[in-house]
N, C-alpha and C positions, 0 to 999 in steps of 0.2 A: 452532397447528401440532401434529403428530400426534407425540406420544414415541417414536417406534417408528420404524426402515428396514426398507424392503423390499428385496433384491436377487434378480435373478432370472435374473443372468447373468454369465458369468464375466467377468473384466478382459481385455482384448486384449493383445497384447506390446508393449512400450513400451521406449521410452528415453530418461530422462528426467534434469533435477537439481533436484532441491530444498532449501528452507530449513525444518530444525524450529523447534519454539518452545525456548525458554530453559532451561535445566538446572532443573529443578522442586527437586532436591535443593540445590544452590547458591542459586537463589532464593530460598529460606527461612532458609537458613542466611545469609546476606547479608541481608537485612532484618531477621533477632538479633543477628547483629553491629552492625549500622551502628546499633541500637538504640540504642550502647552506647559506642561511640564518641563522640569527642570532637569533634564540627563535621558538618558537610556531608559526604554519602555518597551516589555517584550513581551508578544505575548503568540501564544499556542492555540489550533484548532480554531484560528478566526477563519469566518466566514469568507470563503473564498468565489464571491460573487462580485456582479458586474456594480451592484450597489455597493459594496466594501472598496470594490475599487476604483470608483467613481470619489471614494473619500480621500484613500489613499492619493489621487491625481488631485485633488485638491487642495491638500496640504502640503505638497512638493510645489503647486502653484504657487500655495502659499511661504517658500523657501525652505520648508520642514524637509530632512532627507530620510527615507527610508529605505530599508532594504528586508530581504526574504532569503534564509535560509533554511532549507527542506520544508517543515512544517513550524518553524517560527517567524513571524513578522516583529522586526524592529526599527522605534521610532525616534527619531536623534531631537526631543524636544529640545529648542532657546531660551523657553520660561517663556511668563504671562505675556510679555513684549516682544515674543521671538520673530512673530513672523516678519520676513523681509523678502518686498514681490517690487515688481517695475509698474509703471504707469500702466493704465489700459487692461488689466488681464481681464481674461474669460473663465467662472469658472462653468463645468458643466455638471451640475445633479442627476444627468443621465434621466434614470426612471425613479431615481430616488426622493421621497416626499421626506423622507426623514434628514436625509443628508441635506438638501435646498430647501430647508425648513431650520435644520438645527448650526447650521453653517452661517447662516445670516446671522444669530445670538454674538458668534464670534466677530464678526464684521460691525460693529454698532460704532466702534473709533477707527474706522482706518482713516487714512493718510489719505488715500485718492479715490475715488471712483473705482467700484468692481462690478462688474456684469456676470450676474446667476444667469444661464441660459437652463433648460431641459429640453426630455425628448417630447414626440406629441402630446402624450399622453401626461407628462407631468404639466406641459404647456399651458393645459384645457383645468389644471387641477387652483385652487382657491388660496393665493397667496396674499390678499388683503387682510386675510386673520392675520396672518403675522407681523403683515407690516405696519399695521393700527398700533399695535402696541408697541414696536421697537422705535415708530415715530415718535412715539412719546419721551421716550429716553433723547433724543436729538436725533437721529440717525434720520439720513432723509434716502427716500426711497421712490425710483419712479418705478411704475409697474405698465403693464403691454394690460390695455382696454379695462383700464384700473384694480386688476386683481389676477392678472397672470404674469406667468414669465417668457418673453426674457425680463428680468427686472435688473434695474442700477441700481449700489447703495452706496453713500457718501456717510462717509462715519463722521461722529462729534467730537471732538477732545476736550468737551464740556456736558459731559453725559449727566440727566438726573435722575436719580432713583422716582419709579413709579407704582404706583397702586392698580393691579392688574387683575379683573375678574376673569376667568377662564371656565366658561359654560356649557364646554359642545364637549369635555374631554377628550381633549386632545391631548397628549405628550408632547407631540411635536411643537404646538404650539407652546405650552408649558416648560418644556425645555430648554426651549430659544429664549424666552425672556428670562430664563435662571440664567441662561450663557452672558444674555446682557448686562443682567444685575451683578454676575463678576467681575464686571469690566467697571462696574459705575460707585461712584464715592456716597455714600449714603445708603440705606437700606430699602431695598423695594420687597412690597408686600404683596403677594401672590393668595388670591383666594381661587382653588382649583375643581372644578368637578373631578372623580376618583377616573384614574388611567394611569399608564403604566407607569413604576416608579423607578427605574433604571437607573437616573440620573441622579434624583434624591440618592438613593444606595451607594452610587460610586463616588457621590459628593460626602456623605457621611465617612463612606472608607477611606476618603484621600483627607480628612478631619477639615474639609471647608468650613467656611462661615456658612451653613447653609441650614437652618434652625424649619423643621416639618411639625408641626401640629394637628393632628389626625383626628376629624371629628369625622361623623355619619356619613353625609352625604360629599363634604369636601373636606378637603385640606389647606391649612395656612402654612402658606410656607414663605420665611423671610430668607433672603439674599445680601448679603453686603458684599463689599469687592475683596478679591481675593488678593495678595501679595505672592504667591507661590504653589506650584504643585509639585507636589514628588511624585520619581515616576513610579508609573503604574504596570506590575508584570501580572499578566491574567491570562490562568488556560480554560479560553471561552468554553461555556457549558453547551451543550445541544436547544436547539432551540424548539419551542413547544410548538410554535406554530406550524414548523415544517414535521414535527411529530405528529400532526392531528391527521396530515391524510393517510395516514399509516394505521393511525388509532383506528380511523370510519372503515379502512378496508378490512380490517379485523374486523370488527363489530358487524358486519352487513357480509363477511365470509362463513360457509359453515364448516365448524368443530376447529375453528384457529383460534390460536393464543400468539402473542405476539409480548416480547420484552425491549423497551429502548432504552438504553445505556443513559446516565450520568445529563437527565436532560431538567433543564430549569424551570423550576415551578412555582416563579413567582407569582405570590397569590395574586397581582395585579393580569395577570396570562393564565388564570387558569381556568375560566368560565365557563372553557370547554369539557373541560374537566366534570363541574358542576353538571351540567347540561347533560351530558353523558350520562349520569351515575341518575338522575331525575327521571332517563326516558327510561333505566334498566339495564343498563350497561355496567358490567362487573370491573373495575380499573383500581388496581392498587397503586400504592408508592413503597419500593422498597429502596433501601439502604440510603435513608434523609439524610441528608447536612445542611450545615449553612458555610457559602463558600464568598468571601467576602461581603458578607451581607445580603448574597443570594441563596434563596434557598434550591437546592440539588437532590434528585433522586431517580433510583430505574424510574421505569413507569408498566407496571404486566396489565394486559388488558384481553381480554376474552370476546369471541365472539359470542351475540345472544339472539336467540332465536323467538321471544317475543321481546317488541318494541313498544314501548309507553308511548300516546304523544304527548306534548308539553304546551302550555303555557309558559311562553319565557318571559320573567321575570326583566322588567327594562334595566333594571339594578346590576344584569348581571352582560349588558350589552360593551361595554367597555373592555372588560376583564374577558373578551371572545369576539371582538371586531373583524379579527383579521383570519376569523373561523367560520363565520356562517355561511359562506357557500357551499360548506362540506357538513356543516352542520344539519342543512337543508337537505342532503341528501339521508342523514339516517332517517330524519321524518318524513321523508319520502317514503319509509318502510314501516314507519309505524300501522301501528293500529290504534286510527282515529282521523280526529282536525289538531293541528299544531300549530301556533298562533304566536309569531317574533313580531312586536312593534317598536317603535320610535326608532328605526333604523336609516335616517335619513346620511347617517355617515357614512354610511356603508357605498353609499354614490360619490364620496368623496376622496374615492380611493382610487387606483389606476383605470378604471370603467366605473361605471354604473353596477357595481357589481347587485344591486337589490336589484335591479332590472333581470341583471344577467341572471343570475341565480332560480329565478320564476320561467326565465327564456329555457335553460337546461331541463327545469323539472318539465316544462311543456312539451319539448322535444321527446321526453323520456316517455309521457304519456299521464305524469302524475296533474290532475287541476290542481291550482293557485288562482288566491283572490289576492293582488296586490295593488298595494297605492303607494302614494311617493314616500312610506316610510315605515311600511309594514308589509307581511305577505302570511297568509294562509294557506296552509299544506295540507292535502287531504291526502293521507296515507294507503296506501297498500302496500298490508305485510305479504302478499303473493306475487308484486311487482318482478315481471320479468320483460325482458325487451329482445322483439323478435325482428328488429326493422334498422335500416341505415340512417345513423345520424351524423350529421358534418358539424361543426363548431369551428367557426372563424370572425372574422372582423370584430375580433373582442380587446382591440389597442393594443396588445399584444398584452395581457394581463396575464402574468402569471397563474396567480390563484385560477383564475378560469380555465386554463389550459390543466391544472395539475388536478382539479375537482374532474374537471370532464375524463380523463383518465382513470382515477378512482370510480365513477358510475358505471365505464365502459366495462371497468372488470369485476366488479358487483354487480351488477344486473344485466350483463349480455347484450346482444346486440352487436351491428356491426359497427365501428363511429371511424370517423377521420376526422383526427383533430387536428385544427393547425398552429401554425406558429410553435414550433416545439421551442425553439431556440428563446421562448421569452422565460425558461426557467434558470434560463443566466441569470436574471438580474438576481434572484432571492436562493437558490436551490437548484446548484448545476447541476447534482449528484441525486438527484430526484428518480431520474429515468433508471440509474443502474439498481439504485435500493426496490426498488420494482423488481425488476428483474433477478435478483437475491432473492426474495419474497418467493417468486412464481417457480425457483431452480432447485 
């Protein structure tokens, strides 16, 4: 089969409901926990990507056994000490920042030398944040042209608690040093910029030593070592990220309404949300809960036929990181200038996605004024596209591939996009929920 989609026409109005795949964020972090844990660990509707299972081969590296039945994954944790590996191993993070980000936390005492390798793309991505802080604890770490991987980490069995500023809001980063401070005898103190709090929540529901203080702009969050986890049975909620391109083709279709099942809206994920409802976008929450500390709800949202533009608030750049390439596309339809700065993370992701994201609207015909940490969108709400556009050598980025998709069937044209196959890593089931949508 051919790597590549062709579209060559827009989507019709619809009105529809759908189910996403599994919280990809949760998923991972739930298969290092249950690692870790003491018994049996089951859980439902985890995300069944090439990153979840990049984790999954990770902790079988690690001696952990698992298995899959139908739509349940079960994990045979040994407890806080379980894991048991041979000399030399490899693990591989694939395309995953989260997973060879939050897997190293776990590694700060091992016994021998383990080799983190990834693919290109995570290769070229910025592992000296992480490793600054875990050297702290003892763990010694060599890294490839000092801040890539492939990296070695040789663990400490004299680990000490540390005092850890985390400024760029990262999670990934923030999560790895809680992973280490459960490993470590004394209390390490974490002062956080605001991002996602996943970990905090499933350390709270599993009753860790793991103490959050929430003030304005960060969080204090202390760590002591842990003695034990119990296991953890979770049927993964839908993930909001992979709901957003679903949200924007609603919003930028005309006379559709769209409802998506049972999808997590924690306030840390939900900026797209915010942003939305700023430029005129009509999106409720029905039928709320809170499901282990998370909170759960549909999500109905309508298409709108005029567009706000926005000033985006930077406050609200963490809480919608892993959205504004599609984001970029509603203000492509506004009416106005719309104005997203301090976005310098957004390059920090599988591509230069701030690059890319200016690159798409160019190709589409919208101008942008961008620099290395901002971009300006000058809207048009009569944007139509009458011309062939190709999309490729994007590191095989997901999100680039699934935004480009979403523009092709919102505003026309003819496009060939390639690399389809990089929606394994986060959203295999991306192409058919399309096609539901369009049937």
């Amino acid at each position: 089969m051919p790597n590549f989609i062709i579209i060559n026409k827009k989507i019709k109005n619809f009105k529809k409901k759908i189910i996403i795949s599994g919280d990809k964020s949760i998923s991972i972090r739930w298969v290092l926990f249950a690692s870790l844990a003491n018994g049996k660990s089951k859980a439902k509707n985890l995300l069944i990507s090439e990153d979840v299972l990049a984790a999954i081969k990770a902790i079988k590296k690690l001696g952990i056994k698992t298995t899959f039945v139908k739509n349940t994954c079960t994990i045979y944790g040994n407890g806080i000490e379980g894991y048991n590996y041979k000399k030399n191993i490899v693990i591989n993070a694939e395309n995953s920042g989260t997973l060879g980000r939050l897997i190293l936390g776990f590694l700060v005492n091992t016994k021998y030398p383990i080799k983190l390798i990834g693919d290109k793309s995570l290769s070229k991505r910025d592992f000296k944040r992480i490793s600054d802080p875990l050297q702290k604890f003892g763990a010694k770490i060599k890294l490839t042209n000092k801040k890539n991987l492939p990296l070695t980490i040789m663990g400490s069995s004299n680990l000490k608690p540390i005092k850890y500023l985390e400024n760029k809001g990262s999670a990934q980063c923030k999560s790895s040093v809680m992973f280490s401070a459960m490993r470590t005898n004394g209390t390490t103190i974490i002062k956080a910029k605001k991002s996602r709090n996943h970990t905090e929540l499933l350390s709270k529901y599993l009753n860790l030593p793991v103490h959050v203080r929430v003030n304005k702009n960060y969080d204090e969050i202390k760590v002591s070592k842990i003695k034990t986890i119990r296991p953890l049975n979770y049927n993964i909620p839908s993930d909001i990220s992979s709901s957003a391109f679903f949200m924007v083709l609603t919003v930028l279709s005309n006379n559709s309404e769209l409802l998506i099942k049972n999808v997590n809206i924690n306030p840390s994920r939900t900026g797209i949300i915010t942003i939305l409802k700023r430029m005129g976008v009509k999106i409720n929450f029905i039928n709320k809960k809170i499901y282990k500390g998370e909170k759960i709800a549909d999500i109905n949202i309508k298409s709108t036929k005029i567009l706000k533009p926005i000033n985006s608030p930077s406050k609200l750049n963490n809480k919608a990181i892993d959205e504004f390439l599609i984001i970029f596309l509603v203000a492509a339809k506004a009416k106005g200038i719309s104005y997203f700065k301090n976005l310098g993370e957004l390059n920090q992701k599988e591509s230069p996605r701030l690059e890319w994201g200016s690159y798409i609207l160019n190709k589409m015909g919208v101008k942008t004024v961008t620099t290395k940490n901002s971009i300006k969108i000058f809207g048009n709400p009569n944007l139509k596209i009458n011309k062939k556009i190709i999309i490729k050598n994007f590191l095989k980025d997901h999100r680039v591939f699934m935004t480009s998709v979403i523009a092709a069937y919102s505003f026309g044209g003819k496009w060939k996009i390639h690399d389809k196959e990089s929606i394994n890593t986060s959203f295999p089931n991306f192409l058919k929920i399309i096609n539901k949508i369009k049937n």
